[in-house]
N, C-alpha and C positions, 0 to 999 in steps of 0.2 A: 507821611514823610514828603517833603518837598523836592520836586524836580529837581537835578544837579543842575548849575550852573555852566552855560559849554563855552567857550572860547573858540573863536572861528574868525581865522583869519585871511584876506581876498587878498591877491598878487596879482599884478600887471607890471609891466618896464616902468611907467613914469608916473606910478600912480596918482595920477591925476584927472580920473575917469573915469571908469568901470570899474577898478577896485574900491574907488571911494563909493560907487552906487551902492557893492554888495556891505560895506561896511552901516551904510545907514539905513539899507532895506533891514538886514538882518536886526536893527537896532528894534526898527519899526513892528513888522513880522513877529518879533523872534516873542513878543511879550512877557520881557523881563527872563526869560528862559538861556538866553544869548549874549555871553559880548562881543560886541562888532569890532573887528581889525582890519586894516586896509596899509599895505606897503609894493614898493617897489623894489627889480632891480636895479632898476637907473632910473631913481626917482628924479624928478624933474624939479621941486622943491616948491611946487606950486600948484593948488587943483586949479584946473583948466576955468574961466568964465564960462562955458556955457555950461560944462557940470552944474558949478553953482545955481546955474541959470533954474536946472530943469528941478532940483533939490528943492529948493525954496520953492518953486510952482508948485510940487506936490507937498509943503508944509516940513519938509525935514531943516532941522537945525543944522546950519552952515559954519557958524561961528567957531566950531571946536576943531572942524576939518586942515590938515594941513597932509603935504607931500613927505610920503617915510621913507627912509630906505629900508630894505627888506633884512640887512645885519642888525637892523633895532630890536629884533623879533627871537635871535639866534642868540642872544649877548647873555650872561649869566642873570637873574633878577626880571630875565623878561617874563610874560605872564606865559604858561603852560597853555598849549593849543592841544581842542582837540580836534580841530579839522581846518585843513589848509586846502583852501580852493585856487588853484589858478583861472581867471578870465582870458588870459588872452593865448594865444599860440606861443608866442614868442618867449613868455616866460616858463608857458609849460615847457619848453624846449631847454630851458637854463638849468645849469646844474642849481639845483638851489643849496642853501645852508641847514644845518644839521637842526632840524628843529625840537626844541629841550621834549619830551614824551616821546610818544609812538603816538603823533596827530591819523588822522584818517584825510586821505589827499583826496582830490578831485579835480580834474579839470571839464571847466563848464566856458569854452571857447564863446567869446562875443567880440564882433567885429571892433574893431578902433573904431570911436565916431570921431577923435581928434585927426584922424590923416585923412576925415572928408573935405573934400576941396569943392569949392563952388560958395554961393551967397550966402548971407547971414543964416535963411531963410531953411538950406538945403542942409548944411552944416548941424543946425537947430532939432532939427528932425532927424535927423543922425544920431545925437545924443538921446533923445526922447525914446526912440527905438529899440538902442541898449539899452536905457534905463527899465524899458517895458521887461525886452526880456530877460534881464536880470532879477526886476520884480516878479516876474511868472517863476523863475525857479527857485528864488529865496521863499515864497508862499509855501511853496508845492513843500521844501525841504523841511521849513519851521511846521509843518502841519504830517512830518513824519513821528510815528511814536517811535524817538529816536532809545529812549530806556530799557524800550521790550524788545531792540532789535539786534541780534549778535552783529561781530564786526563784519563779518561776513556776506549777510544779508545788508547791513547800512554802506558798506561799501558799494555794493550792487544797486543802490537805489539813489546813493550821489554818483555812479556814473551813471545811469538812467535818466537822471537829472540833467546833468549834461548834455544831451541830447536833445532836449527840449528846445522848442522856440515861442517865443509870446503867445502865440496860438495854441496853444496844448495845453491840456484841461491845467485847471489852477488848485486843482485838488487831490489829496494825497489818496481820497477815494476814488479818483477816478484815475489813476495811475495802474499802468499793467504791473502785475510781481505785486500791489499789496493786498492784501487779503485783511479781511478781522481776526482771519486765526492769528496775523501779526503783531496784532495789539494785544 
């Protein structure tokens, strides 16, 4: 029998940044196991340039990406989520909309690089940064045996995730809490 399909949606305010990274990590990572979502609650209506910038550097499709609001998601027809990640503070802090299931939430905080201020140069590296550690914990997350794990336990292991930073091991074997008896 074939892995279920998961739906997994990223939230930030103006998604135009860090939501749109966990949408096309997850796309990348997830190896067809995953579809990527990305919205905002005060979507900006635009991904940022240098998002773009750092996407295309590491080979992800740019083309299909655009700024959502996060009521696209809550609307009747929308697609069934089973985990809803907040990236940033501020949205984890918003009341959010009623999302259609019982998704599994998480928040996995990474700094704004769009309110870095200073040169092309400073700014650029800013973005690269989140993108990094948003790819360390979309890795870590798609290489959980998420089918063999109650909610329970996969709850504990996306806020554990969250805690992470680009530096911390990139493998779900080397993560504290999982064991092979969990597979």
């Amino acid at each position: 029998m074939a892995d279920p399909l998961y739906n997994i949606l990223f939230l930030c305010t103006g998604n135009s940044a860090r939501s749109i990274f966990g949408e096309c990590l997850i796309q990348r990572w997830g190896q067809g196991r995953f579809r990527g979502f990305s919205a905002g609650s005060h979507a900006r209506g635009e991904v940022h340039p240098l998002a773009l910038e750092v996407l295309r550097k590491y080979n992800h499709a740019t083309d299909h990406l655009r700024s959502k609001d996060w009521a696209e998601f809550s609307q009747p027809g929308a697609p069934e989520m089973d985990f809803v990640i907040t990236v940033c503070d501020a949205a984890a802090a918003e009341l959010c909309p009623t999302w259609p299931g019982q998704p599994l939430t998480a928040h996995w905080g990474i700094t704004d690089p769009a309110a870095v201020t200073g040169d092309r140069l400073t700014r650029l590296a800013a973005f690269r940064t989140a993108f990094r550690e948003l790819d360390n914990r979309v890795k870590i997350f798609t290489a959980l045996p998420i089918a063999s794990l109650d909610r329970l336990k996969l709850q504990r292991e996306m806020d554990r995730i969250g805690g992470l930073s680009a530096e911390d091991p990139a493998s779900a074997d080397e993560l504290p809490g999982i064991t092979t008896a969990d597979i």
